[in-house]
Structure formats: structure tokens, C-alpha cells
Backbone atoms as SQL, in Angstrom:
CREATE TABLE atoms (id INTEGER PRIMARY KEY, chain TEXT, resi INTEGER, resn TEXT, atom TEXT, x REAL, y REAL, z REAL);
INSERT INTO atoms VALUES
  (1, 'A', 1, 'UNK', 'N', 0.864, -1.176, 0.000),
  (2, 'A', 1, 'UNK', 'CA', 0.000, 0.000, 0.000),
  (3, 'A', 1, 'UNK', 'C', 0.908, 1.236, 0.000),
  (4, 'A', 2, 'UNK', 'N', 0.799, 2.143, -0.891),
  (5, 'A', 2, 'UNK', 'CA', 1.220, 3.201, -1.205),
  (6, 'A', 2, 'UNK', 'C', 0.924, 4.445, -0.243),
  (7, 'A', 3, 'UNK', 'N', 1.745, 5.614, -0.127),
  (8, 'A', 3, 'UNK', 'CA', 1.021, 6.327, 0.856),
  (9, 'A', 3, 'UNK', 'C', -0.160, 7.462, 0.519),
  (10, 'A', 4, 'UNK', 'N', -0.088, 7.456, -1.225),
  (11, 'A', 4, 'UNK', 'CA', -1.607, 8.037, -1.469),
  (12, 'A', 4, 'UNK', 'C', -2.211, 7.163, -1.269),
  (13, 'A', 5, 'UNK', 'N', -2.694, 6.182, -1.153),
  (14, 'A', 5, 'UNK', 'CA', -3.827, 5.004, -0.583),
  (15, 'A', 5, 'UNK', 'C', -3.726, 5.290, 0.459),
  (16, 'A', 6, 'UNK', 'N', -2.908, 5.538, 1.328),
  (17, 'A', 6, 'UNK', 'CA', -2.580, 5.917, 3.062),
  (18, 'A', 6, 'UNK', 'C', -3.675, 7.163, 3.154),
  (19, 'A', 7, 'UNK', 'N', -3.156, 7.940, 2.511),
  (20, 'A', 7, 'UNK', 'CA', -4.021, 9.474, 2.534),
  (21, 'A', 7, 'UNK', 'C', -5.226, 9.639, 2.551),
  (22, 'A', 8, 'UNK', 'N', -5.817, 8.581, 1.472),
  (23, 'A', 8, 'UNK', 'CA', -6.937, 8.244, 0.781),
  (24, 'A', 8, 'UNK', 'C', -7.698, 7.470, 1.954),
  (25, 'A', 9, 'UNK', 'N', -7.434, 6.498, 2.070),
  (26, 'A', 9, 'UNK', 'CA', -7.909, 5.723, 3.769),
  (27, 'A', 9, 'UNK', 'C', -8.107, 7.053, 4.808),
  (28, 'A', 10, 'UNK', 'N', -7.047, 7.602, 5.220),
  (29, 'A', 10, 'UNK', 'CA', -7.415, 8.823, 6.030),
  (30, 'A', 10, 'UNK', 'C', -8.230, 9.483, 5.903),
  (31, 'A', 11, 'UNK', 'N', -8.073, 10.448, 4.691),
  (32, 'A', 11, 'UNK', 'CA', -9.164, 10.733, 4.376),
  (33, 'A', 11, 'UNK', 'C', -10.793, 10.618, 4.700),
  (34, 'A', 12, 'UNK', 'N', -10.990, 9.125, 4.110),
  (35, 'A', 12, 'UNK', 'CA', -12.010, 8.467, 4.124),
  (36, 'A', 12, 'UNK', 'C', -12.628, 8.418, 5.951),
  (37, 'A', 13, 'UNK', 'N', -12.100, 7.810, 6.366),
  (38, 'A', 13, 'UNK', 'CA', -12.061, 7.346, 7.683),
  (39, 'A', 13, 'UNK', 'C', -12.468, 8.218, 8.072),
  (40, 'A', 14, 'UNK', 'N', -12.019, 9.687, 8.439),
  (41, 'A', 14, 'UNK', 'CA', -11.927, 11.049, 9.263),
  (42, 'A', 14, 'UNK', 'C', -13.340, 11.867, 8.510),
  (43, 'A', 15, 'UNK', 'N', -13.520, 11.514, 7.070),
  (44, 'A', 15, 'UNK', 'CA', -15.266, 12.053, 6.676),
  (45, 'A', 15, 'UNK', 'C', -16.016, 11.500, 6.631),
  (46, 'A', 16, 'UNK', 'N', -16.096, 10.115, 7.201),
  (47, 'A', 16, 'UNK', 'CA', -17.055, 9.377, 7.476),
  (48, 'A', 16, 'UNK', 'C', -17.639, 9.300, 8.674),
  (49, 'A', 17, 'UNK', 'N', -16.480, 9.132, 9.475),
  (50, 'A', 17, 'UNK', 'CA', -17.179, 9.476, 11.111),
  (51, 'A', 17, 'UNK', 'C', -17.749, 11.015, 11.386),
  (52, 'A', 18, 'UNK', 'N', -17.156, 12.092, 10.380),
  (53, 'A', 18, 'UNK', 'CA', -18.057, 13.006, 10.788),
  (54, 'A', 18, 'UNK', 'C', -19.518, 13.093, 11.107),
  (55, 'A', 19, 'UNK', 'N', -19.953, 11.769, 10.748),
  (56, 'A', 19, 'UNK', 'CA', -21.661, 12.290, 10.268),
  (57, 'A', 19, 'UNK', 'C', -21.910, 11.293, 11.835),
  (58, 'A', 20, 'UNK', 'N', -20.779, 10.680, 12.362),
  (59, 'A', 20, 'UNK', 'CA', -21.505, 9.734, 13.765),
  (60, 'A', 20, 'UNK', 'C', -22.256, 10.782, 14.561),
  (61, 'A', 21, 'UNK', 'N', -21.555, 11.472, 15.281),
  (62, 'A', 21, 'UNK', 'CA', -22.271, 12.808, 16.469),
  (63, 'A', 21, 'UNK', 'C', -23.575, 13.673, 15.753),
  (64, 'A', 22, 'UNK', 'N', -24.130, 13.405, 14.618),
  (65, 'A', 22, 'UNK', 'CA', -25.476, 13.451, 14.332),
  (66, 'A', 22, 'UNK', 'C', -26.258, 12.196, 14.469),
  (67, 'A', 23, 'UNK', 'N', -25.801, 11.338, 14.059),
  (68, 'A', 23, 'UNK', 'CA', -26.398, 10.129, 13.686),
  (69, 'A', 23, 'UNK', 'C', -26.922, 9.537, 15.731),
  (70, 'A', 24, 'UNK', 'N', -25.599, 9.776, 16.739),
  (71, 'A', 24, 'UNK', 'CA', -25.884, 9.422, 17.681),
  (72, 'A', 24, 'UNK', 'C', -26.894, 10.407, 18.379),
  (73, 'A', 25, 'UNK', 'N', -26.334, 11.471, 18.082),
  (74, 'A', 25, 'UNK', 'CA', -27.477, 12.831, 18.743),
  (75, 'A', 25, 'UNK', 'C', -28.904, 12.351, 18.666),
  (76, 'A', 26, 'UNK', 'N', -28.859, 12.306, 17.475),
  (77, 'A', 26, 'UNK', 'CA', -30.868, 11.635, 16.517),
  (78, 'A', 26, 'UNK', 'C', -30.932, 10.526, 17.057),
  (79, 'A', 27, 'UNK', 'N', -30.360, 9.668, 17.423),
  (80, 'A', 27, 'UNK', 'CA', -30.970, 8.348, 17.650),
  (81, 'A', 27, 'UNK', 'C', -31.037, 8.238, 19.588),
  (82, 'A', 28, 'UNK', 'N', -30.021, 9.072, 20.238),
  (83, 'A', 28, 'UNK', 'CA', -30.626, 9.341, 21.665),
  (84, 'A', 28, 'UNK', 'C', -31.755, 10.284, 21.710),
  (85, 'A', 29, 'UNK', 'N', -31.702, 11.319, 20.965),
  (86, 'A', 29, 'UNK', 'CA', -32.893, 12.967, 21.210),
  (87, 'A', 29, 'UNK', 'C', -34.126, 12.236, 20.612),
  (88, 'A', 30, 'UNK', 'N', -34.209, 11.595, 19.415),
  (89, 'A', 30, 'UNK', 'CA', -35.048, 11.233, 18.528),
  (90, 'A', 30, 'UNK', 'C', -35.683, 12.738, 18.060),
  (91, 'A', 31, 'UNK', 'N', -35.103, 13.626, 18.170),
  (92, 'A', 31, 'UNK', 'CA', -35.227, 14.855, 17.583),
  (93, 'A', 31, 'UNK', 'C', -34.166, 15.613, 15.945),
  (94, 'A', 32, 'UNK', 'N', -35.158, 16.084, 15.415),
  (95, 'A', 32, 'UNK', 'CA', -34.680, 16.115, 14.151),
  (96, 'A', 32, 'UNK', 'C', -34.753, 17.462, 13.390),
  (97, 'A', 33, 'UNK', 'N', -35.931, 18.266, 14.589),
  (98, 'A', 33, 'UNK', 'CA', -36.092, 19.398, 13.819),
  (99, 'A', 33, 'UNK', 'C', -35.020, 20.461, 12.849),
  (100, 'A', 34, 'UNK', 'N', -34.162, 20.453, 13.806),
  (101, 'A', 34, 'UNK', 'CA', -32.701, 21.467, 13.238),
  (102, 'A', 34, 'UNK', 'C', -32.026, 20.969, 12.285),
  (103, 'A', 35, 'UNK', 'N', -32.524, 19.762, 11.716),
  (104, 'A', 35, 'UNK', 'CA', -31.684, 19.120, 10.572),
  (105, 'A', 35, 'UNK', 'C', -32.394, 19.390, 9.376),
  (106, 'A', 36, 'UNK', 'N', -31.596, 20.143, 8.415),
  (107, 'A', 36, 'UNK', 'CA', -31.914, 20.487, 6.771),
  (108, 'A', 36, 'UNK', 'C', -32.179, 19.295, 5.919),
  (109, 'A', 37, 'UNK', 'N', -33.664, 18.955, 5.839),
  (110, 'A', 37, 'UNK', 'CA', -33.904, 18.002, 5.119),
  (111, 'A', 37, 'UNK', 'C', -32.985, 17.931, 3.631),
  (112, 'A', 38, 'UNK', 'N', -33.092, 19.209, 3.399),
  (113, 'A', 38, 'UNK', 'CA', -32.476, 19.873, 1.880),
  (114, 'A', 38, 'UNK', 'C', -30.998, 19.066, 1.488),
  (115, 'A', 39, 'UNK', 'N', -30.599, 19.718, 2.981),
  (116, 'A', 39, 'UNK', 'CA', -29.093, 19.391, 3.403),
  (117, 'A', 39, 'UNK', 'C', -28.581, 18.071, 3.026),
  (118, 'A', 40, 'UNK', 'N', -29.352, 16.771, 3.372),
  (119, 'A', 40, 'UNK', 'CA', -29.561, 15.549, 3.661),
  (120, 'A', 40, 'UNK', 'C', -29.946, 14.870, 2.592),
  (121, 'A', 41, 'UNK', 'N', -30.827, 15.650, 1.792),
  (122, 'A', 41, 'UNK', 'CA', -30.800, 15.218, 0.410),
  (123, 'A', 41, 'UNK', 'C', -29.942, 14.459, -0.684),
  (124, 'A', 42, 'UNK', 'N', -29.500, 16.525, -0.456),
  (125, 'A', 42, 'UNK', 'CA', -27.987, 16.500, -1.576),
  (126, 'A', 42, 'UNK', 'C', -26.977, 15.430, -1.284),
  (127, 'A', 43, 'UNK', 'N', -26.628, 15.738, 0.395),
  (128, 'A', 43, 'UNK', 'CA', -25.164, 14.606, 0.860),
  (129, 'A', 43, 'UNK', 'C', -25.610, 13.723, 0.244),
  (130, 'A', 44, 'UNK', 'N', -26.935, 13.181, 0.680),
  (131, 'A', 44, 'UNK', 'CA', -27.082, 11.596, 0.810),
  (132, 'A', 44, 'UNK', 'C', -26.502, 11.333, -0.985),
  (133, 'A', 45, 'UNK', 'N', -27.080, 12.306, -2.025),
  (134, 'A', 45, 'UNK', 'CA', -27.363, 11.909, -3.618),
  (135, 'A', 45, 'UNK', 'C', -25.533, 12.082, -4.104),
  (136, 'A', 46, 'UNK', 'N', -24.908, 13.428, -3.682),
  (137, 'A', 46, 'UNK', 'CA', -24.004, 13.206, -3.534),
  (138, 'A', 46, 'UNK', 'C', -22.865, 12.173, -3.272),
  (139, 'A', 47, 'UNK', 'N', -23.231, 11.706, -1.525),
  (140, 'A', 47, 'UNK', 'CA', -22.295, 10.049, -1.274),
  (141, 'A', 47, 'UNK', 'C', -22.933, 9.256, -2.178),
  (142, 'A', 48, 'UNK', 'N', -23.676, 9.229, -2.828),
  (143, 'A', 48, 'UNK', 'CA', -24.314, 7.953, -3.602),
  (144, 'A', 48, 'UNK', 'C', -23.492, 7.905, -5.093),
  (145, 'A', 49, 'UNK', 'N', -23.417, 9.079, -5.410),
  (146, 'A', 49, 'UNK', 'CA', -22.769, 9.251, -6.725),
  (147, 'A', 49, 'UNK', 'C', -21.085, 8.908, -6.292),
  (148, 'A', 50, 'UNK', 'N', -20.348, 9.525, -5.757),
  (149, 'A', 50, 'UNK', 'CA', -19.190, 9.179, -5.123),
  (150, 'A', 50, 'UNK', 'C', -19.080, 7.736, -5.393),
  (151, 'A', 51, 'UNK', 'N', -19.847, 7.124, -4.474),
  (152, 'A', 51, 'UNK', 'CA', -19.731, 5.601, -4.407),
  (153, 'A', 51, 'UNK', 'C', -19.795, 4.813, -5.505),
  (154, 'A', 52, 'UNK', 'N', -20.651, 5.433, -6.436),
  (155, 'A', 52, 'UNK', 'CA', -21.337, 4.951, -8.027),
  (156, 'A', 52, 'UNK', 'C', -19.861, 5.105, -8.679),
  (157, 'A', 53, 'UNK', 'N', -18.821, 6.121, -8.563),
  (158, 'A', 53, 'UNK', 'CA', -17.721, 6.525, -9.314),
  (159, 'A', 53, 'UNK', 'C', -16.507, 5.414, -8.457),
  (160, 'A', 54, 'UNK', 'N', -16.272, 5.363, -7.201),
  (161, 'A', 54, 'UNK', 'CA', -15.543, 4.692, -6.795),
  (162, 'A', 54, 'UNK', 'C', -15.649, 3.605, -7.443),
  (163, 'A', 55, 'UNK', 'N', -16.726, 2.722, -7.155),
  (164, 'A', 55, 'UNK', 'CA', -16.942, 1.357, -8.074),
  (165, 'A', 55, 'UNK', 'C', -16.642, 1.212, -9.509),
  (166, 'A', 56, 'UNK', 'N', -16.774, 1.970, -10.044),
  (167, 'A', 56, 'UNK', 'CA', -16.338, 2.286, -11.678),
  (168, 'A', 56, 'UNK', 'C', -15.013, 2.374, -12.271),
  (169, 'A', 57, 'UNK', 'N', -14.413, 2.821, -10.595),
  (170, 'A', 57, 'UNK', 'CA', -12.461, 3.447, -10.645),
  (171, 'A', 57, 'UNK', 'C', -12.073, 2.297, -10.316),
  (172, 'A', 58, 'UNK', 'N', -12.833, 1.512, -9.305),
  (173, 'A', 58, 'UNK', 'CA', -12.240, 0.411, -8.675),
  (174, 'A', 58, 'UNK', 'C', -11.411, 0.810, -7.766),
  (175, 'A', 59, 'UNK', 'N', -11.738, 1.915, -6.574),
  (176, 'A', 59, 'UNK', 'CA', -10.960, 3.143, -5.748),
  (177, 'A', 59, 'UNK', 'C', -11.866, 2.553, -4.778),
  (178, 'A', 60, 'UNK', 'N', -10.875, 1.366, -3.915),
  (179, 'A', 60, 'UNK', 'CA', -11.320, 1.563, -2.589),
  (180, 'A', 60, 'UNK', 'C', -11.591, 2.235, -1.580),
  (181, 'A', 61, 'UNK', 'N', -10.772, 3.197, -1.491),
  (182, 'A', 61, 'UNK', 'CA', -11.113, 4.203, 0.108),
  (183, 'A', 61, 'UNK', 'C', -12.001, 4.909, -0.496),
  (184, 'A', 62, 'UNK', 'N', -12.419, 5.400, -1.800),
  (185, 'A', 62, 'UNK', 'CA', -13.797, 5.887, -2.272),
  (186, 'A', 62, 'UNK', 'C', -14.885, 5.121, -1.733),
  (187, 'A', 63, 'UNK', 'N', -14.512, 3.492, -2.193),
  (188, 'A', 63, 'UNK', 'CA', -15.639, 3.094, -2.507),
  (189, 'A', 63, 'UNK', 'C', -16.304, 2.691, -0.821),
  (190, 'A', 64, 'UNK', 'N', -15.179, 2.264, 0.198),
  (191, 'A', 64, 'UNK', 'CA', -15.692, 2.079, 1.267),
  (192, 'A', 64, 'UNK', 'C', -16.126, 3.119, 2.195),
  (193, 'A', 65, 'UNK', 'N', -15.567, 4.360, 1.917),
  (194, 'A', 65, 'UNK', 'CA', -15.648, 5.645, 3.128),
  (195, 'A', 65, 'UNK', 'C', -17.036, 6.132, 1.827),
  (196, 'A', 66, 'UNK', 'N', -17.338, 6.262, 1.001),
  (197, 'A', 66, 'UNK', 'CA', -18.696, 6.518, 0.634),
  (198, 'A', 66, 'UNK', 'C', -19.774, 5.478, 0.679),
  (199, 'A', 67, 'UNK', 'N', -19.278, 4.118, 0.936),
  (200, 'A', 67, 'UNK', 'CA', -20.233, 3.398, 1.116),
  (201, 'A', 67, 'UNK', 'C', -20.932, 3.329, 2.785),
  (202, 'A', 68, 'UNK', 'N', -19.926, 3.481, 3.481),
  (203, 'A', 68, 'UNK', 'CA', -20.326, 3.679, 5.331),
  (204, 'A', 68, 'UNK', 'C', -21.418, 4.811, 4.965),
  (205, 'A', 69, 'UNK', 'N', -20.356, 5.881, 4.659),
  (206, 'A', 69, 'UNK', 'CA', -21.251, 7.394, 4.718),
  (207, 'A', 69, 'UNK', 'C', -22.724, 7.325, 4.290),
  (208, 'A', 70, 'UNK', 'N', -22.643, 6.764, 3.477),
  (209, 'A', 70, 'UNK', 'CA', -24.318, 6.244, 2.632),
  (210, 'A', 70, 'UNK', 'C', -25.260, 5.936, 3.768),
  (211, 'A', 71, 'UNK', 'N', -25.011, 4.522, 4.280),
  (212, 'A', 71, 'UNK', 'CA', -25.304, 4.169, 5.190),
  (213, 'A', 71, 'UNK', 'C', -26.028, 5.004, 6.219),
  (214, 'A', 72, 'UNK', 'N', -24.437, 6.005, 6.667),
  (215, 'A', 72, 'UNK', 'CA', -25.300, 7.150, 7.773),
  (216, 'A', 72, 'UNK', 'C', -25.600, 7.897, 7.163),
  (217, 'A', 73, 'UNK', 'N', -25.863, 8.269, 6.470),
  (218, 'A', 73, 'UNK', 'CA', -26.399, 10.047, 5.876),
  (219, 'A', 73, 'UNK', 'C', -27.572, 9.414, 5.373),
  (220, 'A', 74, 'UNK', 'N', -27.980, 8.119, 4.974),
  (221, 'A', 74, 'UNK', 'CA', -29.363, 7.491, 4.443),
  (222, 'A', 74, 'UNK', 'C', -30.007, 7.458, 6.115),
  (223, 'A', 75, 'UNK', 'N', -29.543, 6.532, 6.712),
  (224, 'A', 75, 'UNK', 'CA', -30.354, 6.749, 8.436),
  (225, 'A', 75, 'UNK', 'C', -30.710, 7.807, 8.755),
  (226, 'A', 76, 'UNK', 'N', -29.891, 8.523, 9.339),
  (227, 'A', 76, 'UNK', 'CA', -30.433, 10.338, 9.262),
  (228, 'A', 76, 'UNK', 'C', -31.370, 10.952, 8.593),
  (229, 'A', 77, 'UNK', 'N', -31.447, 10.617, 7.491),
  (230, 'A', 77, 'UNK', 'CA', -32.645, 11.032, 6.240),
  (231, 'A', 77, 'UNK', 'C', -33.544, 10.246, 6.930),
  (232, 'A', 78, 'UNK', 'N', -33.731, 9.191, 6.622),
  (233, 'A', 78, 'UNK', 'CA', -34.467, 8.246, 7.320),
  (234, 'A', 78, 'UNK', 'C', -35.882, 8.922, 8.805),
  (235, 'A', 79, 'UNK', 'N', -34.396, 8.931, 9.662),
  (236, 'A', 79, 'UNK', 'CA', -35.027, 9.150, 10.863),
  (237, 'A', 79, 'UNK', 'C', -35.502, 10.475, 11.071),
  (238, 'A', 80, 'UNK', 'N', -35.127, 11.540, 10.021),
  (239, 'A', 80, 'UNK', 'CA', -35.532, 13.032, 9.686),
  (240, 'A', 80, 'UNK', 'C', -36.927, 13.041, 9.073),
  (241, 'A', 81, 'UNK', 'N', -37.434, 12.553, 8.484),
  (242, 'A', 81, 'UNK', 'CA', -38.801, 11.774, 8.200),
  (243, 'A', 81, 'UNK', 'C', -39.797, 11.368, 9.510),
  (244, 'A', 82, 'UNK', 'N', -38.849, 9.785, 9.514),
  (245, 'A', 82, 'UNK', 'CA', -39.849, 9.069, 10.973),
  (246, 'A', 82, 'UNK', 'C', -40.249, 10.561, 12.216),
  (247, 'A', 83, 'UNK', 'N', -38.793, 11.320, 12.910),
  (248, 'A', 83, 'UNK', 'CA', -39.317, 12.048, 13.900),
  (249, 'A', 83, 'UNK', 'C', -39.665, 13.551, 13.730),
  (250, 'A', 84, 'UNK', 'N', -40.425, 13.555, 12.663),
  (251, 'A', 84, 'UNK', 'CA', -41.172, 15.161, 12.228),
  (252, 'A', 84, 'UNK', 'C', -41.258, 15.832, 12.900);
């Protein structure tokens, strides 16, 4: 492993967990109001496309740090819905 793959892993890793301390906030508060549905949209269509391109590059730390992110930024959407 090369150390742009190093970078790239970092990268990944460090913008993926950004979205935990929402994801945990919402799922203890079950409160959602202050969250930009709008906001949540885009990321979510955004990480989705990311991930759609990683797979295509065959770019792992794309494809796994946008595939987690998916994950949470889809829950969040999710639960931005369920607690109106």
C-alpha cells in the first residue's frame, strides 16, 4: 500500500465518522427538527454518486468511506422523516 492510498484511507475514515455525532445525537434525542432536510438530500445523492464513481475506478477508500457514509447520511434522512 502506497502512501496516497494511506491518505486516501485517512481521508475516508476522518469524513465518514463526521456524520456519527449526528447520527448518535438523533438516535438518543429522537429529535430532528434542526436538521436540513435539503441538506440531507444532496449529501445523501451526492455520497451515492461518489460511491457509483468509486466502483467504476475500482478506488477503494472511495468506494468504502462513501459506502459507510451512505449508510449514515441514508439513516439520518431516514429518521428526519420518521421524527417530524
Amino acid at each position: 500500500m502506497n502512501w496516497i492510498t494511506i491518505l486516501g484511507f485517512a481521508a475516508a475514515v476522518l469524513t465518514t465518522i463526521s456524520f456519527f455525532p449526528q447520527l448518535i445525537k438523533t438516535i438518543k434525542t429522537k429529535q430532528t427538527k434542526d436538521i436540513s432536510i435539503g441538506m440531507y438530500i444532496l449529501i445523501t445523492i451526492g455520497i451515492l454518486l461518489w460511491l457509483v464513481y468509486g466502483l467504476l475506478r475500482t478506488d477503494y477508500p472511495v468506494i468504502i468511506a462513501n459506502a459507510a457514509a451512505f449508510i449514515i447520511t441514508f439513516t439520518i434522512f431516514i429518521f428526519k422523516i420518521i421524527y417530524k
